[in-house]
C-alpha positions as CSV (number, residue, x, y, z in Angstrom):
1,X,63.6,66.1,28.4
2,X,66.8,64.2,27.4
3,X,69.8,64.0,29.5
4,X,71.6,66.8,27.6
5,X,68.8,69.3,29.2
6,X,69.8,68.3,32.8
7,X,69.9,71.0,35.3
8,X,68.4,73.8,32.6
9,X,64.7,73.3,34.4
10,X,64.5,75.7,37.3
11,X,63.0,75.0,40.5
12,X,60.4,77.6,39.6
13,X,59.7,75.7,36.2
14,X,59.6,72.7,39.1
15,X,56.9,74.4,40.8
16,X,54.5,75.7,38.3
17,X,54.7,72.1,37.0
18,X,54.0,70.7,40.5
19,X,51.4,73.4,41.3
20,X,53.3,74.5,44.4
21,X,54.8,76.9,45.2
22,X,58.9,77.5,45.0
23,X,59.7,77.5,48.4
24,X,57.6,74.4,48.5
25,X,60.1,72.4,46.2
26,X,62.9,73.7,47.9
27,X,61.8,72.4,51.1
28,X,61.5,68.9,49.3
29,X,64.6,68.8,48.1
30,X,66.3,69.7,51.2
31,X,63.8,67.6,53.6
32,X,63.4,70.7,55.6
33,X,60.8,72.2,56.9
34,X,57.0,71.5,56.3
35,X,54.9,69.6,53.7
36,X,52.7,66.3,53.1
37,X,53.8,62.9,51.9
38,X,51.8,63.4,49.2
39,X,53.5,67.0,48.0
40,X,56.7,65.5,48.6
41,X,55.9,62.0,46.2
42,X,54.4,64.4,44.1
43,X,57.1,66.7,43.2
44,X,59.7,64.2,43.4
45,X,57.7,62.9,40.2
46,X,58.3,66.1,38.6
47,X,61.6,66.0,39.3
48,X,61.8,62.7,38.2
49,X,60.2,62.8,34.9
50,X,62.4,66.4,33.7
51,X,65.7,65.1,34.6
52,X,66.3,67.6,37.3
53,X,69.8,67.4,38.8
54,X,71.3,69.0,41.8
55,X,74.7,69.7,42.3
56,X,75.5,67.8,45.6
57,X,78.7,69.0,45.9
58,X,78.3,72.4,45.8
59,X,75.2,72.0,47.9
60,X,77.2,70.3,50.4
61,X,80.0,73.0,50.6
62,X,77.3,75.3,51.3
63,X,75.4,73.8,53.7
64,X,78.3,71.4,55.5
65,X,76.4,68.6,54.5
66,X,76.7,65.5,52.7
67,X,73.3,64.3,53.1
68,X,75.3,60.8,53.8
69,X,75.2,58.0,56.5
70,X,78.0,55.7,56.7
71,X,76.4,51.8,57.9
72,X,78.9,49.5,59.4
73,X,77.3,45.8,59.4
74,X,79.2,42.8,60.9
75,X,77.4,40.0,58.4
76,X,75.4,41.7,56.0
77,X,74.1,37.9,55.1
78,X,72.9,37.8,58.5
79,X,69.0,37.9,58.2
80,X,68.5,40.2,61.4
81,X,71.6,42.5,60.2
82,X,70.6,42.8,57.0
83,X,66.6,43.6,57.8
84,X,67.9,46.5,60.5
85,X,70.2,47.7,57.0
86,X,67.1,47.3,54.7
87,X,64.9,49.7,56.9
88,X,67.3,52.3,57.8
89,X,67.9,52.8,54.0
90,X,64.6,53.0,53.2
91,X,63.7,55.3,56.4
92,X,66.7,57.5,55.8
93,X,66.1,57.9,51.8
94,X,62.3,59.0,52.5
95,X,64.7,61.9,54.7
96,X,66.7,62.7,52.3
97,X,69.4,61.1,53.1
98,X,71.9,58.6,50.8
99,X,73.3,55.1,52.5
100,X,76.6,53.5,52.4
101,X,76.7,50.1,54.0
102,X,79.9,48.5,54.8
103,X,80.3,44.9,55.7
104,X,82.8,44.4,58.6
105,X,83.0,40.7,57.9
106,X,83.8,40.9,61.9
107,X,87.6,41.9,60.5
108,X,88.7,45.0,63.0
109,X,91.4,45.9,60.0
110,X,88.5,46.1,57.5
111,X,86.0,48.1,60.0
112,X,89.0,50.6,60.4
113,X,89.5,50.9,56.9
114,X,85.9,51.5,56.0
115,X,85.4,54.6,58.6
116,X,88.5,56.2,57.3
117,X,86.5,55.7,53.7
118,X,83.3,57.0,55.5
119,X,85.1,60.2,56.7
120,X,86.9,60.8,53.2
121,X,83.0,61.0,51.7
122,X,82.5,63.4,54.8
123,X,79.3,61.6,56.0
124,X,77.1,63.3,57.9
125,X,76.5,60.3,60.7
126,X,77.5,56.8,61.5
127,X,75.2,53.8,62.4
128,X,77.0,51.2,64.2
129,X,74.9,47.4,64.1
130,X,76.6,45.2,66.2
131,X,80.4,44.0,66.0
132,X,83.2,41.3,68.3
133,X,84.2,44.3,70.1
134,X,82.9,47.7,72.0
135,X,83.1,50.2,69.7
136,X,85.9,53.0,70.0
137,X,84.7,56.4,69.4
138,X,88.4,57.6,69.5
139,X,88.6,55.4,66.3
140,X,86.6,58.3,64.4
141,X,86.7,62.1,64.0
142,X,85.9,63.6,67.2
143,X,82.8,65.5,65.5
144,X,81.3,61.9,63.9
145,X,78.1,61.7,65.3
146,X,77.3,58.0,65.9
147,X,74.6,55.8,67.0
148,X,75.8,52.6,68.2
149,X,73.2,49.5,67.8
150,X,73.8,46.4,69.9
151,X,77.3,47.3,70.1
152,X,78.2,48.9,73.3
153,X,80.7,52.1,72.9
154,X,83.9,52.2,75.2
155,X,82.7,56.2,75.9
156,X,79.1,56.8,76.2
157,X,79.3,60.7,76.6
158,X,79.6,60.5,72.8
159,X,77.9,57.7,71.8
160,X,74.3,57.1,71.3
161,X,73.3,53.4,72.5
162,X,70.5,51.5,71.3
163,X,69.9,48.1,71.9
164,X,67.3,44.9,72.2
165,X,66.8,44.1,75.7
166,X,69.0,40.8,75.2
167,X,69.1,39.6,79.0
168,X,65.5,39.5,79.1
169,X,65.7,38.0,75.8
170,X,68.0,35.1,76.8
171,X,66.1,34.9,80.7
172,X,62.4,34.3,79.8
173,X,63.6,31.8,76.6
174,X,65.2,29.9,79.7
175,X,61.8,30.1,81.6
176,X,60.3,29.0,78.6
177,X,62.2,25.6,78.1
178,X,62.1,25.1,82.0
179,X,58.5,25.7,82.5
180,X,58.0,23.2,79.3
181,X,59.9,20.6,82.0
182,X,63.2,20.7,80.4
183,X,65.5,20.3,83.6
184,X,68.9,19.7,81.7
185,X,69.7,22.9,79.8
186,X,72.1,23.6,77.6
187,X,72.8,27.1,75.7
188,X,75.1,27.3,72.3
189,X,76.5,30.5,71.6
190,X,79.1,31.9,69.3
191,X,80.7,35.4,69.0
192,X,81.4,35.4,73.1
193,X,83.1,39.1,72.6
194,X,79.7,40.7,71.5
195,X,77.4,42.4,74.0
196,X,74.1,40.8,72.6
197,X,75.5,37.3,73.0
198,X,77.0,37.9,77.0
199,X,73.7,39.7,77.7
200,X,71.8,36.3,76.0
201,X,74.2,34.2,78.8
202,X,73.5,36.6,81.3
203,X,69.8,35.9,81.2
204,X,70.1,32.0,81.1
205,X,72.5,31.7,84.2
206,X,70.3,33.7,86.0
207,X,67.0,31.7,85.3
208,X,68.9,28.3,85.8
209,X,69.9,30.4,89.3
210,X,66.0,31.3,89.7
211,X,64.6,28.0,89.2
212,X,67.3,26.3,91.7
213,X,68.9,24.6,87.9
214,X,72.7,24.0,88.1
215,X,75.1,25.7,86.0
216,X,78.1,24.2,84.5
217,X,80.8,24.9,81.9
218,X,79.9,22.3,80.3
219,X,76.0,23.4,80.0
220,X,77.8,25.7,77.4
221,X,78.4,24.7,73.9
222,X,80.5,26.9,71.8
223,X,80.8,27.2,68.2
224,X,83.7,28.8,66.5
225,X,82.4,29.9,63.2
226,X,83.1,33.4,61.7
227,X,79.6,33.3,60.0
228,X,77.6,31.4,62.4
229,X,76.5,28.7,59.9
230,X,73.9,26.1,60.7
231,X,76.8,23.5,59.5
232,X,79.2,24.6,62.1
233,X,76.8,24.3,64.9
234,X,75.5,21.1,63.8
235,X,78.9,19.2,63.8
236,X,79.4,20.7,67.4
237,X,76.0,19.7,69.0
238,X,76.8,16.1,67.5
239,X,80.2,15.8,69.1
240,X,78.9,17.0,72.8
241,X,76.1,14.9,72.2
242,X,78.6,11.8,71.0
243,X,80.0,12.6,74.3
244,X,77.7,11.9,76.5
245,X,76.0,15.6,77.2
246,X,72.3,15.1,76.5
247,X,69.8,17.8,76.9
248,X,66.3,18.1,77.3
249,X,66.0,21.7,76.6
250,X,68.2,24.0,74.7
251,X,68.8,27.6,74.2
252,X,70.5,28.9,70.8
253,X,71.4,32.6,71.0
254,X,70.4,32.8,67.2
255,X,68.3,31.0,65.5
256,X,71.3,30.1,62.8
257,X,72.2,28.5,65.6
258,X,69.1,26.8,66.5
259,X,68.6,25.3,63.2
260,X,71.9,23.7,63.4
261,X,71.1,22.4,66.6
262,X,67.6,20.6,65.3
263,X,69.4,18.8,62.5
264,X,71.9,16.8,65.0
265,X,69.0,16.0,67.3
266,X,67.8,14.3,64.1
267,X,70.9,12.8,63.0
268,X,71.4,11.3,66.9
269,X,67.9,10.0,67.1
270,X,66.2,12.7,69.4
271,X,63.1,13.6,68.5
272,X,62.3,17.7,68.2
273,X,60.3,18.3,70.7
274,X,59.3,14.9,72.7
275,X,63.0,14.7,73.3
276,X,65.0,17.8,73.1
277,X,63.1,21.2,73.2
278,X,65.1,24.1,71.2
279,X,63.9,28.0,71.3
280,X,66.1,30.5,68.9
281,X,67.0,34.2,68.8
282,X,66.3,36.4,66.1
283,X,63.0,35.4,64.5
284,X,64.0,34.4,61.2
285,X,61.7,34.5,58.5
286,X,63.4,31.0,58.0
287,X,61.6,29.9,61.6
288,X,58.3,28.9,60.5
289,X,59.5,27.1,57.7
290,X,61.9,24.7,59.4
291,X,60.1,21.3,60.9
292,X,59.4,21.1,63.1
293,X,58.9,25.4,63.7
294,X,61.3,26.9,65.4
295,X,60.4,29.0,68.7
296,X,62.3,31.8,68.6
297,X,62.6,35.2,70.6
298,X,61.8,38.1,68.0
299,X,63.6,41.8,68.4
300,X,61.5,44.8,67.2
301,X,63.6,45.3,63.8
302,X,61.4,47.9,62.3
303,X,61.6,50.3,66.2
304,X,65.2,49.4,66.1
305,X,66.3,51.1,62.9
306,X,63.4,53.7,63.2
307,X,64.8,54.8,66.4
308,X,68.3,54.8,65.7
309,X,67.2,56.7,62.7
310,X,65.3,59.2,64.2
311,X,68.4,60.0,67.3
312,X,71.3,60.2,64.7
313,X,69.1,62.7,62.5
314,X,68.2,64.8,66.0
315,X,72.1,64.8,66.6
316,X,72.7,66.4,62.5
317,X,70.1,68.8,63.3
318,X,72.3,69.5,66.6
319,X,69.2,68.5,68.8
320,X,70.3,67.9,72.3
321,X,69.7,64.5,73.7
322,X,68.0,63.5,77.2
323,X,70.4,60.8,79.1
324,X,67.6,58.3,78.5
325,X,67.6,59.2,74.7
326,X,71.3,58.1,74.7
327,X,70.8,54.9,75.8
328,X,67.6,52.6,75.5
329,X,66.8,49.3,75.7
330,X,63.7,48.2,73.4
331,X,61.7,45.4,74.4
332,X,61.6,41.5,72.8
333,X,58.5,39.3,72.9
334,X,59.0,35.4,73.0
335,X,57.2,33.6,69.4
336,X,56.2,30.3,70.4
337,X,56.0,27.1,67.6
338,X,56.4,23.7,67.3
339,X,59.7,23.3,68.9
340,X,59.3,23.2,72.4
């Protein structure tokens, strides 16, 4: 069929074609209810192949539904952001459900612009990655129902938390450096506002604390950089270094970060690992390509979004949450390589 015969197939034409029965392709189209992966792919295909068009906007009047989730991302060029965006669109399509991703660009101004867009397009839920600040639920429509990921929200009664368990994260990537013999640490960190990167200094205080390891202001090296670049963390670990604070171990909160921090052991003559040990955050993809590779502590991405997912689509369907379905913490596992 050609586009001018949009919308003149019925959903029982649908059906005989698909060899189900009506009430079958109904239930596809509106994700509800009961029926295989393989009916669903295969009367999609039908769909597909005549052309069939729905009227979304009178569906939506109907049901008070947009079948719409608004995605606010700090740094979509962010590797970990932008794999966490990458599976919820794909995990929310397969449900029926249309994505808008918005990219922050950390600017509070351009986050409160966007969910004022979000709630003109009357999405159905919010997803929340990250961001410099807790996140204000006051900021939205009282009924939005959002899922906040990494981001901690100012109100928790109406806010769903979800979040790597960072503090570990940052503690045993201490350990790890520490029990390699490292016995002056140093952590770099950027972005001191967000929760993921006080948690990550949380954990490496309290292992220097642990293994009887001073802590000093100076142990910390901070890089101002809106984007986190490699460049900008470079030029920083060559000026502390320039000034007399050597390390024999060092702990990057991301592996952006980390990378930055390998290249001006290079440039100052230290040798990765024999002199200067480095372990990262994240698990870039990047981190087995860098020489040498780059230990890193990796955060479940795919249980992450699946999760988060799964609770904001329990909220639409006005499921009632358990107080430990409001707020988890998902477990990271330390990658070990070349660089420590």
């Amino acid at each position: 069929m050609n586009n001018n015969d949009e919308n003149k197939i019925s959903i029982k034409q649908i059906a005989k074609l698909s060899g189900v029965s009506p009430a079958t392709v109904s239930r596809v189209i509106n994700n509800n209810g009961r029926f295989s992966e393989k009916t669903r792919h295969h009367v999609m295909k039908v769909i597909k192949e005549n052309n069939y068009g729905m009227n979304y906007i009178a569906k939506s009047l109907r049901m008070k539904k947009s079948f719409t989730i608004g995605v606010l991302v700090p740094d979509i060029s962010n590797a970990f952001f932008s794999s966490i965006v990458l599976r919820m669109e794909k995990y929310l399509y397969s449900k029926g459900y249309s994505v808008i991703i918005c990219n922050t660009d950390r600017d509070e101004q351009k986050e409160l612009a966007y969910l004022r867009t979000l709630e003109g397009k009357m999405v159905d839920g919010l997803l929340v990655i990250s961001g410099d600040q807790e996140f204000d639920p006051s900021v939205v429509q009282a009924q939005t129902l959002t899922v906040c990921i990494d981001r901690k929200p100012k109100n928790a009664d109406n806010v769903v938390f979800i979040s790597s368990d960072h503090y570990r994260g940052g503690l045993l990537a201490t350990e790890v450096l520490i029990k390699k013999g490292c016995e002056k640490l140093g952590i770099i960190i950027s972005h001191e506002n967000l929760y993921s990167s006080r948690e990550r200094l949380r954990g490496f205080k309290d292992a220097l604390e642990t293994y009887g390891l001073p802590y000093s202001v100076n142990k910390v090296i901070r890089v101002e950089d809106k984007e986190t670049k490699p460049e900008a963390a470079r030029l920083q670990i060559l000026k502390s270094l320039r000034q007399g604070d050597l390390f024999d171990g060092v702990f990057a909160i991301n592996d952006r970060l980390a990378f930055g921090a390998m290249k001006a052991c290079r440039e100052f003559g230290l040798k990765v690992p024999e002199n200067v040990k480095i372990i990262g955050f994240d698990d870039d993809l990047l981190c087995t390509y860098s020489s040498p590779s780059l230990s890193s502590v990796k955060q479940d991405s795919d249980q992450l979004a699946k999760k988060a997912c799964d609770l904001l689509l329990k909220l639409i369907h006005l499921e009632v949450l358990t107080s430990n379905e409001r707020c988890q913490i998902i477990p990271i596992n330390i990658v070990l390589r070349e660089s420590v």
